[in-house]
N, C-alpha and C positions, 0 to 999 in steps of 0.2 A: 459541134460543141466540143472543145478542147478544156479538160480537166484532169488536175493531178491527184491521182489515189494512192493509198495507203494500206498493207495489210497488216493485220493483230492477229495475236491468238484469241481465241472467245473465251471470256472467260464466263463466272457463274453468273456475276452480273451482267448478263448479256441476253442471261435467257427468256426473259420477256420481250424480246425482241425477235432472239430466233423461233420462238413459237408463234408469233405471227408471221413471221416468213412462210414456216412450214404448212402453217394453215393457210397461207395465201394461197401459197401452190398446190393445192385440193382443192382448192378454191376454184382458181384457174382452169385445173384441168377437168372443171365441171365433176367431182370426186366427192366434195364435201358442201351439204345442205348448210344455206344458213343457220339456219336455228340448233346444227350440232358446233357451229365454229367455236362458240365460247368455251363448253366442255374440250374440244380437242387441244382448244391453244392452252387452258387451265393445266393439263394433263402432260402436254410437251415442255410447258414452264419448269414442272415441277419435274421431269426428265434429266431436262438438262439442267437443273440446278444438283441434281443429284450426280448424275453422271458427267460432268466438267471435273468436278473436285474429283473425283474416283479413278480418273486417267479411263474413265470406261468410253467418253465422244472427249477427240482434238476437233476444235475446229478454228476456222479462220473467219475473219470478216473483214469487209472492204470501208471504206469510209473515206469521202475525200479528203484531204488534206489536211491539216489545222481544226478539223472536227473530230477526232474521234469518237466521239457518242452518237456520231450520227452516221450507222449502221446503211449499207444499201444492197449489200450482199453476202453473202456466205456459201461454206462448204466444210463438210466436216468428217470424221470418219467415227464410226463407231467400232469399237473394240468389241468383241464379244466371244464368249467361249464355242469350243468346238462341237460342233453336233453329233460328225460322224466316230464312232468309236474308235474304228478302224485311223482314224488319219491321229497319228501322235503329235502334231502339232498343237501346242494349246489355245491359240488364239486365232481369231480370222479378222479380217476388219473389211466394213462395207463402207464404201463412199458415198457419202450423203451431200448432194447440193438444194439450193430453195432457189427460187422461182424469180429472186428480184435479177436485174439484170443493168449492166456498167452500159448504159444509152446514151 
């Protein structure tokens, strides 16, 4: 199968999407019980609605061509402050991907 994809930045309108991603993938890796998936994905919704605007998670997502609303992968990073006292750097960032995959 030969198709042309596209990336975006994710923005806040997106996050009902990327928290089913994220719950997928617990899902997936046998990590997450059904009957917890609606509280996780409710809870990463409201994450990433916060943290998009906040410059706290960049993230991208994939979408074929001429769709962009229709989402089929991602990856993002989270911004977050420094733990260790000792390191003067103020920020760290973890790289976060979900589970769907360009097949």
């Amino acid at each position: 199968m030969t198709e042309s994809f596209s990336i975006r930045l994710a923005t806040a309108a997106d996050a009902p999407v990327l928290a089913g991603h994220r719950a997928g993938m617990f899902r997936d890796m046998g990590e997450l019980p059904e009957h917890l998936a609606p509280a996780l994905v409710d809870a990463t919704r409201r994450y990433f609605e916060e943290a998009i605007p906040a410059g706290e998670y960049v993230g991208w997502v994939a979408f074929p061509r001429g769709s962009v609303h229709e989402i089929i992968a991602g990856a993002g990073v989270q911004i977050r402050p420094r733990e260790d006292p000792k390191d003067h750097r103020r920020r760290r960032a973890l790289l976060c991907l979900d589970s769907s995959a360009l097949v």
